[in-house]
PASEBA-1860 file (N, C-alpha, C; in nm, 3 decimals):
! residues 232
1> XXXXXXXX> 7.260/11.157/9.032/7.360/11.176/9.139/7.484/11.250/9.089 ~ 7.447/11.294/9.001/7.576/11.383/8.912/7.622/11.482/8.981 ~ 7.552/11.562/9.093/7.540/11.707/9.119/7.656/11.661/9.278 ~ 7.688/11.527/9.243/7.813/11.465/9.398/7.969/11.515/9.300 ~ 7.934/11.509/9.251/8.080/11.556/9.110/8.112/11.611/9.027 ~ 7.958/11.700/8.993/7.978/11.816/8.897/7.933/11.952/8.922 ~ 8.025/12.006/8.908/8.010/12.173/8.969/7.866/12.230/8.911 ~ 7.897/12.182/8.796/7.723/12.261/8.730/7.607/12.202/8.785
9> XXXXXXXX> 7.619/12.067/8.777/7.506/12.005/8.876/7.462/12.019/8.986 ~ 7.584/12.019/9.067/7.591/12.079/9.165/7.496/12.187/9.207 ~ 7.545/12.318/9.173/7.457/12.429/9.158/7.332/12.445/9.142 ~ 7.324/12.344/9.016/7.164/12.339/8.983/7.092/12.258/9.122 ~ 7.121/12.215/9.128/7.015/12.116/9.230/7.003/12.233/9.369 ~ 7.125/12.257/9.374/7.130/12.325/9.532/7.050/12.420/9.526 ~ 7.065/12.536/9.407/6.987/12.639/9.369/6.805/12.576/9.420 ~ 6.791/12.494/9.387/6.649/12.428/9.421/6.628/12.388/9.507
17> XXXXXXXX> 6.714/12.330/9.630/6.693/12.293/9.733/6.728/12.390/9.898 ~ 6.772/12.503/9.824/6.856/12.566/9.940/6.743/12.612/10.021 ~ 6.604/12.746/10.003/6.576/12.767/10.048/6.435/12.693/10.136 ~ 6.389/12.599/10.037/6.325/12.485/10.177/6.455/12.420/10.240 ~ 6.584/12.434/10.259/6.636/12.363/10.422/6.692/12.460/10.475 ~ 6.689/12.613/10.422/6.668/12.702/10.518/6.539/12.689/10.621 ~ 6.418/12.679/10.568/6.236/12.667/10.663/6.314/12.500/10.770 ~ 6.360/12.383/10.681/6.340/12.290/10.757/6.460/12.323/10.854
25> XXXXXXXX> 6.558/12.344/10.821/6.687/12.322/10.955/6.632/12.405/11.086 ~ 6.546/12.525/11.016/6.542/12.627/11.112/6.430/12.571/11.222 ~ 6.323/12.491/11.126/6.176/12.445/11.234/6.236/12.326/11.281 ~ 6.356/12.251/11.240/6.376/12.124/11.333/6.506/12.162/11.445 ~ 6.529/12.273/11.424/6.624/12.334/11.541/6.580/12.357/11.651 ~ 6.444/12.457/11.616/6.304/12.526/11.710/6.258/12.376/11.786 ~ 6.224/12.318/11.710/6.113/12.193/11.782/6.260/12.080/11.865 ~ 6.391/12.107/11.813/6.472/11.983/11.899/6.522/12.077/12.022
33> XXXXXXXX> 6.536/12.214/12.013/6.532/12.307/12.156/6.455/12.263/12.262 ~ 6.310/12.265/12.167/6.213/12.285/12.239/6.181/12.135/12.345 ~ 6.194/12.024/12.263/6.192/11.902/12.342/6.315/11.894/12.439 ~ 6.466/11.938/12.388/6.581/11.904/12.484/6.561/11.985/12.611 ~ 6.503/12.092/12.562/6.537/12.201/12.692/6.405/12.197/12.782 ~ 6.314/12.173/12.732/6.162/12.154/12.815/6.080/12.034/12.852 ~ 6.090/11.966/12.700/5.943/11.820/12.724/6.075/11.718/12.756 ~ 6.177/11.690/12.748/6.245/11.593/12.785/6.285/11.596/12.922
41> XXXXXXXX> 6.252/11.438/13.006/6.284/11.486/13.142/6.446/11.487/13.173 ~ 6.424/11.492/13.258/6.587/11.499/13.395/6.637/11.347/13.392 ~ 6.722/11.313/13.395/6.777/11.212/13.437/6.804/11.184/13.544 ~ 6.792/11.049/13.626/6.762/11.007/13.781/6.932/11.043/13.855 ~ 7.021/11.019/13.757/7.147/11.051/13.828/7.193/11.149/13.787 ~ 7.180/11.196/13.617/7.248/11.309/13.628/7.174/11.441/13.647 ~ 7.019/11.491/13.675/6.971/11.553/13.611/6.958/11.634/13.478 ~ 6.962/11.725/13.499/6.970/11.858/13.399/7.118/11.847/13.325
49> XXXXXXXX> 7.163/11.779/13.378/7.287/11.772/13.308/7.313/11.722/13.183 ~ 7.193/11.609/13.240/7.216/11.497/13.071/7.144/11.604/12.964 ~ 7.126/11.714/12.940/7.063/11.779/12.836/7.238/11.815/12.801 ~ 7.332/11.801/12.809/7.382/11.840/12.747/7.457/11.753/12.596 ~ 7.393/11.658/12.636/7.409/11.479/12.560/7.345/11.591/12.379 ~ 7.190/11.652/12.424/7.141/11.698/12.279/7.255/11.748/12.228 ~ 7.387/11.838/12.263/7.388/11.945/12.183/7.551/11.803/12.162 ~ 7.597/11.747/12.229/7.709/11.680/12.236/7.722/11.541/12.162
57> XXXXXXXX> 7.678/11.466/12.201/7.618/11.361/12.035/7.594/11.375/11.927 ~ 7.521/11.479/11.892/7.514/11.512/11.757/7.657/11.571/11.660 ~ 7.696/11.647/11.792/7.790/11.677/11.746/7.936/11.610/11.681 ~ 7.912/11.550/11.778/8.084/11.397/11.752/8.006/11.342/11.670 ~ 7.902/11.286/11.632/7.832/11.190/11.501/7.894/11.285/11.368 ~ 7.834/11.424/11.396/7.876/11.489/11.274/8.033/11.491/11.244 ~ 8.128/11.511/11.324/8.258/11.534/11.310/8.255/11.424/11.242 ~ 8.274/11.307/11.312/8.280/11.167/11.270/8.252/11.198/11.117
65> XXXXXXXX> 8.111/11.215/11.107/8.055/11.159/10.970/8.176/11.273/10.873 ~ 8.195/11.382/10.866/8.195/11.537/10.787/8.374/11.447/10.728 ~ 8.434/11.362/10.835/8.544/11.351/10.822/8.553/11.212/10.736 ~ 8.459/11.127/10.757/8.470/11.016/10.664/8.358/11.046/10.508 ~ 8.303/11.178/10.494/8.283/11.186/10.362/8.406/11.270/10.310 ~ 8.506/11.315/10.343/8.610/11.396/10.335/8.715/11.277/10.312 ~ 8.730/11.171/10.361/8.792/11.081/10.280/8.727/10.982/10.187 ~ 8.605/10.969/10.151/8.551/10.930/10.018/8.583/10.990/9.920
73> XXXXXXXX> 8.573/11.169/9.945/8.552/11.228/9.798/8.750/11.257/9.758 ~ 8.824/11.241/9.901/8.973/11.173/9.854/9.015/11.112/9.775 ~ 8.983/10.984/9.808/8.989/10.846/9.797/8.988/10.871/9.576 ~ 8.798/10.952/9.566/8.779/10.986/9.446/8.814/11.068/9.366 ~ 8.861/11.142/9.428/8.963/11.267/9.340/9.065/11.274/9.364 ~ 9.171/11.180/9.418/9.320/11.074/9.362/9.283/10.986/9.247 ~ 9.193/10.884/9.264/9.170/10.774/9.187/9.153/10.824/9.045 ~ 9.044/10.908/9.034/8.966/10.962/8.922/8.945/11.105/8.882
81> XXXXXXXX> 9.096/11.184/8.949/9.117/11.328/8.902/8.993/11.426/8.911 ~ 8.915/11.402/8.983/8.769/11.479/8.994/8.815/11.600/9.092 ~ 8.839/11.736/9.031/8.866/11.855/9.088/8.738/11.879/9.197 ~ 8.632/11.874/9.163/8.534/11.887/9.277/8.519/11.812/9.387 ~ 8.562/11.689/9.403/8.605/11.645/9.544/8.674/11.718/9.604 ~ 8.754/11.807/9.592/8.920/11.844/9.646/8.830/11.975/9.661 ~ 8.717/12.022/9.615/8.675/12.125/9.630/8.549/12.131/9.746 ~ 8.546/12.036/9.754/8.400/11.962/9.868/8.502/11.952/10.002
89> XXXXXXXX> 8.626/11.892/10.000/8.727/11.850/10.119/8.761/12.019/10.165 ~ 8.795/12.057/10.075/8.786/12.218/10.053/8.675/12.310/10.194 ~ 8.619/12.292/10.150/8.491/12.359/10.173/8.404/12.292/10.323 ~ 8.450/12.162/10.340/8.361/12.151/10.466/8.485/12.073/10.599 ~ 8.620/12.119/10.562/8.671/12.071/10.670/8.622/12.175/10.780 ~ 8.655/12.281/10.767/8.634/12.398/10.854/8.468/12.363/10.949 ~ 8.421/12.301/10.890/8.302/12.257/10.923/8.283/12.123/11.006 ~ 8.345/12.048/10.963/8.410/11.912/11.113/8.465/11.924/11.204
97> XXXXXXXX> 8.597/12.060/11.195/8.624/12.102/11.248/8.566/12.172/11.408 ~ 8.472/12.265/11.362/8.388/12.292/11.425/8.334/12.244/11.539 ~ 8.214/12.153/11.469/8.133/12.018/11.537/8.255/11.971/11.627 ~ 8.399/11.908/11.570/8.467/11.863/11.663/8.528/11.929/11.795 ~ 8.571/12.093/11.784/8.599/12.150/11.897/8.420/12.174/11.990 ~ 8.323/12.169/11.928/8.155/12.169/11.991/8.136/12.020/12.081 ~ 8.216/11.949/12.063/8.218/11.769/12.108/8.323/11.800/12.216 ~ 8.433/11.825/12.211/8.525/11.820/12.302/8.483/11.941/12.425
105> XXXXXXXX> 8.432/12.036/12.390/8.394/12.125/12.483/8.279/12.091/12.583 ~ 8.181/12.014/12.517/8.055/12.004/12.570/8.051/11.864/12.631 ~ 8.183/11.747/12.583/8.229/11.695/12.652/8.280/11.731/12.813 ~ 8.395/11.815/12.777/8.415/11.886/12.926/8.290/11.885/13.036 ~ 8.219/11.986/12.976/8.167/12.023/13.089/8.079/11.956/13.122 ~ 8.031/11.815/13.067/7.948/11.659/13.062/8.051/11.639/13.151 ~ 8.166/11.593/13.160/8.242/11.520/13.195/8.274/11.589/13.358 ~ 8.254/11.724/13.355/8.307/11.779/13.491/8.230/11.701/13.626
113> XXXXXXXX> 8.081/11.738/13.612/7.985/11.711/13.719/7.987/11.553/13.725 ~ 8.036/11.491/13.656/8.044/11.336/13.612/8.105/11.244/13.668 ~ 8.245/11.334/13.614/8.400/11.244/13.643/8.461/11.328/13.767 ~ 8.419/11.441/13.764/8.481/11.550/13.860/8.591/11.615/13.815 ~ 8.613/11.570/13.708/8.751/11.666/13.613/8.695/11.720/13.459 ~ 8.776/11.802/13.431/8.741/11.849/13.286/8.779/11.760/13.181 ~ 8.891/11.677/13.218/8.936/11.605/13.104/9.061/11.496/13.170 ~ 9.029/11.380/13.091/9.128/11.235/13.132/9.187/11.196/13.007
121> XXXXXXXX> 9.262/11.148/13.022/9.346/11.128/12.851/9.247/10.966/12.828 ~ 9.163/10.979/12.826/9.088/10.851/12.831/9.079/10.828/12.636 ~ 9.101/10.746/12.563/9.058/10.637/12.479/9.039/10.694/12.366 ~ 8.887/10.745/12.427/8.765/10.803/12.350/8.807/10.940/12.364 ~ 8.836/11.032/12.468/8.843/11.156/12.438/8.986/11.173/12.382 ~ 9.091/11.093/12.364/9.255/11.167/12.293/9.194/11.102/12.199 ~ 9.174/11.036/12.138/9.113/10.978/11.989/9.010/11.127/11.904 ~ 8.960/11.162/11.979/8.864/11.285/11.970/8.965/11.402/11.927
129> XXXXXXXX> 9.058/11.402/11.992/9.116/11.518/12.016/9.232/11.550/11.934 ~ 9.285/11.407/11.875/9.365/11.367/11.716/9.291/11.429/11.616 ~ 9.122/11.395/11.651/9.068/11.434/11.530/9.099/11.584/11.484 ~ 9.026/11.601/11.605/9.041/11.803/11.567/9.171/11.849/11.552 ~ 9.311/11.761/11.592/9.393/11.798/11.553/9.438/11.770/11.383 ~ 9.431/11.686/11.358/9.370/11.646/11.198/9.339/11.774/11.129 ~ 9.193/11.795/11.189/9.133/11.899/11.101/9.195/12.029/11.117 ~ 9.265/12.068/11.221/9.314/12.167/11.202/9.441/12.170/11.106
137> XXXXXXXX> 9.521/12.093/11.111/9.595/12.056/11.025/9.538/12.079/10.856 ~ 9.481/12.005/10.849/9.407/12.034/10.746/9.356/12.195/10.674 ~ 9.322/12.269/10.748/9.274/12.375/10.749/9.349/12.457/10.734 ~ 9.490/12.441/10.830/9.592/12.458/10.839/9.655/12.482/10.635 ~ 9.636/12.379/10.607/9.717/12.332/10.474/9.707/12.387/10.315 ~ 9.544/12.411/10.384/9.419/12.460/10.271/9.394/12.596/10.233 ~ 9.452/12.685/10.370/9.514/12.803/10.340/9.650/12.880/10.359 ~ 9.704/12.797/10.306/9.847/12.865/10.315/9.927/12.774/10.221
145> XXXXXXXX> 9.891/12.650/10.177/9.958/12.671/10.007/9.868/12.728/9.918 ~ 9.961/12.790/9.828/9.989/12.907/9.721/9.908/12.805/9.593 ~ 9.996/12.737/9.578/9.956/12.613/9.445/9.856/12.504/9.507 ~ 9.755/12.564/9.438/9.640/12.458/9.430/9.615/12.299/9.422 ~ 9.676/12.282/9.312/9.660/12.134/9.244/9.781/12.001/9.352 ~ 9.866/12.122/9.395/9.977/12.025/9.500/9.961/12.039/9.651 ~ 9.871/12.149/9.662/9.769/12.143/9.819/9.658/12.039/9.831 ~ 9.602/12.050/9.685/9.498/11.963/9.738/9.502/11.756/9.741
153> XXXXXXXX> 9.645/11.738/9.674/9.649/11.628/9.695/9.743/11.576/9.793 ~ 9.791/11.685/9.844/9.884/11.671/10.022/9.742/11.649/10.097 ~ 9.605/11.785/10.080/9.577/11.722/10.185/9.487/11.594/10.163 ~ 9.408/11.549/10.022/9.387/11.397/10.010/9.437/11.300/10.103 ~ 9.570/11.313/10.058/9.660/11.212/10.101/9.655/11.204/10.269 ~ 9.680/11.321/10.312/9.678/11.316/10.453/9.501/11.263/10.503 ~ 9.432/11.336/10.447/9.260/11.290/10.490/9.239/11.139/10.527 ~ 9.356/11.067/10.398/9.318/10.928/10.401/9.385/10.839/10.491
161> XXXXXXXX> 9.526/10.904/10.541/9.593/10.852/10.649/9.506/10.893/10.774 ~ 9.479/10.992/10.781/9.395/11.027/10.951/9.288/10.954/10.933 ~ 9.188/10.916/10.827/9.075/10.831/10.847/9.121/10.699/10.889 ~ 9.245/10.684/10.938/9.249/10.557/11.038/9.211/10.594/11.183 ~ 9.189/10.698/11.209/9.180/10.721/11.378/9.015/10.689/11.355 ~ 8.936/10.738/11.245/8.830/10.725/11.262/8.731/10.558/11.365 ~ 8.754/10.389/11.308/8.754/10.368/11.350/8.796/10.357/11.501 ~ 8.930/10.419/11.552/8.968/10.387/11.670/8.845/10.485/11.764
169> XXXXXXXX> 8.789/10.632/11.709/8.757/10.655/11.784/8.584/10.567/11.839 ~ 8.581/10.565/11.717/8.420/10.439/11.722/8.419/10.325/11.814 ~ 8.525/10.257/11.849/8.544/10.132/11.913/8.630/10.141/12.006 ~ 8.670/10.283/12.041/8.778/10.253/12.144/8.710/10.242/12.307 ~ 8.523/10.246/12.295/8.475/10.257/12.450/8.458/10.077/12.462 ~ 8.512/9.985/12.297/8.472/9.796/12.332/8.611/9.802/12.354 ~ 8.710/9.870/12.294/8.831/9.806/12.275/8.894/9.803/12.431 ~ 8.893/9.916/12.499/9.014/9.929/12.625/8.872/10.014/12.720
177> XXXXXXXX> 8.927/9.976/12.826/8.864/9.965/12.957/8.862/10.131/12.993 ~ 8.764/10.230/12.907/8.768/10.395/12.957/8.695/10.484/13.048 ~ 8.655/10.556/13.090/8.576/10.598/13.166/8.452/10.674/13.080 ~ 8.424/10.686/12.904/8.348/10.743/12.842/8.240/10.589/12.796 ~ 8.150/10.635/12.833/8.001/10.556/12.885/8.020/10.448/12.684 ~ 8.010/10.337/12.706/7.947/10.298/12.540/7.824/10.371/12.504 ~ 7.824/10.319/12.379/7.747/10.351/12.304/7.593/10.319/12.336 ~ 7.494/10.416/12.318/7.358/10.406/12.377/7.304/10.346/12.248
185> XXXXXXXX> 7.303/10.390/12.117/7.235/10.367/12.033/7.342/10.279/11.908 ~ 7.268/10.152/11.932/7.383/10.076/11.820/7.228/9.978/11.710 ~ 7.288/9.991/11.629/7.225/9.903/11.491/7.189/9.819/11.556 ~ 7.275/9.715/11.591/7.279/9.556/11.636/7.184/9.535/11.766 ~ 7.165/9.637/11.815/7.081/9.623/11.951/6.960/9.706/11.993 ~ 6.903/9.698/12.047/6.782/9.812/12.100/6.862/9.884/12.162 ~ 6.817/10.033/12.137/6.916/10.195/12.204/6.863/10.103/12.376 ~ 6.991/10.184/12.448/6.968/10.145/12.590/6.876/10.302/12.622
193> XXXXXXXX> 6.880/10.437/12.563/6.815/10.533/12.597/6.685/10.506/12.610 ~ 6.621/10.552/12.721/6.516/10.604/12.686/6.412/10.640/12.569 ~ 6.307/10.654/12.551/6.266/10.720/12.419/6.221/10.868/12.468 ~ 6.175/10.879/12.529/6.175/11.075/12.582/6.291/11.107/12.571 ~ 6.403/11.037/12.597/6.542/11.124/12.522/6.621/11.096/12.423 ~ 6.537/10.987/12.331/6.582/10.921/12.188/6.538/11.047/12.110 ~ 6.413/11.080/12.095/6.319/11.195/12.053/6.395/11.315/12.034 ~ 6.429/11.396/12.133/6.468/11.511/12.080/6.614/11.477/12.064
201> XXXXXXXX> 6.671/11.402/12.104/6.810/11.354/12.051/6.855/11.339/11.918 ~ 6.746/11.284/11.835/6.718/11.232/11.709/6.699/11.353/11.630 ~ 6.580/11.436/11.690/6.563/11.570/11.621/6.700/11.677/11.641 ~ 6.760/11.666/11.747/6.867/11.745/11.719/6.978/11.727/11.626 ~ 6.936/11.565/11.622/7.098/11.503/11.512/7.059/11.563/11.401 ~ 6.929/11.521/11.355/6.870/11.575/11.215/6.849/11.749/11.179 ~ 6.886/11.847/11.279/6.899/11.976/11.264/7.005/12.000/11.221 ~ 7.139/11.966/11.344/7.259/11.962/11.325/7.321/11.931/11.190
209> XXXXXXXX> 7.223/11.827/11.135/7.295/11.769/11.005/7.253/11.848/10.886 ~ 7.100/11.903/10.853/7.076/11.983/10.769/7.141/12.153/10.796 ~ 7.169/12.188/10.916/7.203/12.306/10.917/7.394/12.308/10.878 ~ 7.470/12.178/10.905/7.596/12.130/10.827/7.583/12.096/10.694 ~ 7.445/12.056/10.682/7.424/12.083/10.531/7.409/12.202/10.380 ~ 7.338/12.303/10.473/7.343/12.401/10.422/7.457/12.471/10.409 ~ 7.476/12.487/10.552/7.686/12.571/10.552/7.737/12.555/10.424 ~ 7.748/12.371/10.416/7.833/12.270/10.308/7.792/12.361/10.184
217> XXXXXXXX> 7.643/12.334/10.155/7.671/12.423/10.031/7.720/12.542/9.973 ~ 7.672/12.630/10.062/7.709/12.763/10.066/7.818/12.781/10.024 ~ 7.910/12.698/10.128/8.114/12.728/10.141/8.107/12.639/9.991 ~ 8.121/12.571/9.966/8.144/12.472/9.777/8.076/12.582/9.713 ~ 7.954/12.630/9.693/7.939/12.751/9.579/8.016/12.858/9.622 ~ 8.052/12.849/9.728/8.179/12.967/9.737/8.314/12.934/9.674 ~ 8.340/12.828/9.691/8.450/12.780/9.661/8.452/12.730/9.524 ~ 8.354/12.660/9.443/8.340/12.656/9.280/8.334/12.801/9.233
225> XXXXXXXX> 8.281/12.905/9.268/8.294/13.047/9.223/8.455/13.105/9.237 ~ 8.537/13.062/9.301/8.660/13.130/9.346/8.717/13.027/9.273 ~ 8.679/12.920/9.201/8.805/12.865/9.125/8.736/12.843/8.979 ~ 8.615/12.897/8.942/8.566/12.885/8.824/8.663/12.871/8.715 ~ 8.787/12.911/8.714/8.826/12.940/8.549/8.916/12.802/8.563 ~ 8.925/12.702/8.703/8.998/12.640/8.687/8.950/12.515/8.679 ~ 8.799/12.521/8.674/8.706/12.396/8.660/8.632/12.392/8.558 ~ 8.605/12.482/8.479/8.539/12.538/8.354/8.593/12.434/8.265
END
């Protein structure tokens, strides 16, 4: 598990793994299209609409997740001076980022035919919407200080203060009374979904996540190459 903290390791492994999750992201993208947009049915109230759940769930899971491994590898490169965390936080905010303005959008237009508006300052969606402000912030921070070593532990520091919204946004559909539906699929319980729309739901999470996976690497060997002489 060396290759979570060492640039050379790093490399090596990825070098070996990159181009089979180029074949897989790409055939589990093809086949979670293919179930969201065709073999999965309509929903009795919303129809055609609820297909937009594939591209919108996955997406807030990923923000979620992209932002709480972004305060682990914090957490570890304050504690234990590990330059390649700060180079991983580096490298895939722009990438939560993302996923998170892909959640709030596809929210909207979930939410239009729904609620009848584009947007309610409801709970779950301003909790959402901290986030991406977060990350932009972040992003914000990552290019435009000059000095390295005092950018990257401003934005640590900040990563680890905003990973308090994280729970709020997880629990804010038990905590306060919102108009964004709970949670379909929980540990503790049988999913209330369907399984014709657990299926390609599942396959889309697992595209979404290897194709954020690959990005991830890409941008970190971009980013261990652009600071080589300072990790060497």
């Amino acid at each position: 598990m060396k290759f979570l903290i060492n640039p050379n390791k790093f490399n090596k492994f990825t070098d070996i793994i990159i181009k089979p999750l180029y074949l897989l992201s790409a055939i589990c993208l093809v086949v979670g299209l293919l179930f969201s947009l065709y073999l999965s049915p309509n929903d009795y109230q919303q129809g055609s609409t609820v297909r937009i759940m594939y591209i919108h769930v996955p997406s807030a899971w990923l923000a979620l997740l992209i932002f709480f491994i972004m305060t682990i590898y914090s957490i570890v490169g304050l504690a234990f001076k590990i330059p390649f965390a700060f180079i991983v936080n580096t490298a895939i905010a722009p990438i939560g980022t993302i996923f998170t303005i892909i959640c709030l959008i596809t929210g909207s237009l979930w939410g239009k035919p729904m609620w009848g508006t584009w947007w309610v300052w409801d709970a779950r969606l301003t909790s959402v919407a901290i986030l991406l402000l977060v990350y932009l912030i972040i992003v914000f921070i990552n290019y435009s200080f000059t000095k390295i070593e005092l950018k990257e532990k401003i934005v640590a520091i900040f990563i680890i203060i905003g990973s308090i919204n994280l729970p709020i946004i997880k629990f804010s559909v038990d905590w306060w009374n919102t108009l964004h539906q709970p949670a379909s699929i929980s540990k503790f319980s049988s999913p209330s979904i369907d399984i014709a729309m657990l299926i390609p739901l599942l396959i889309m999470t697992l595209s979404f996540a290897l194709i954020a996976v690959l990005i991830s690497i890409l941008r970190i060997k971009y980013e261990i190459l652009s600071r080589k002489d300072k990790i060497s």
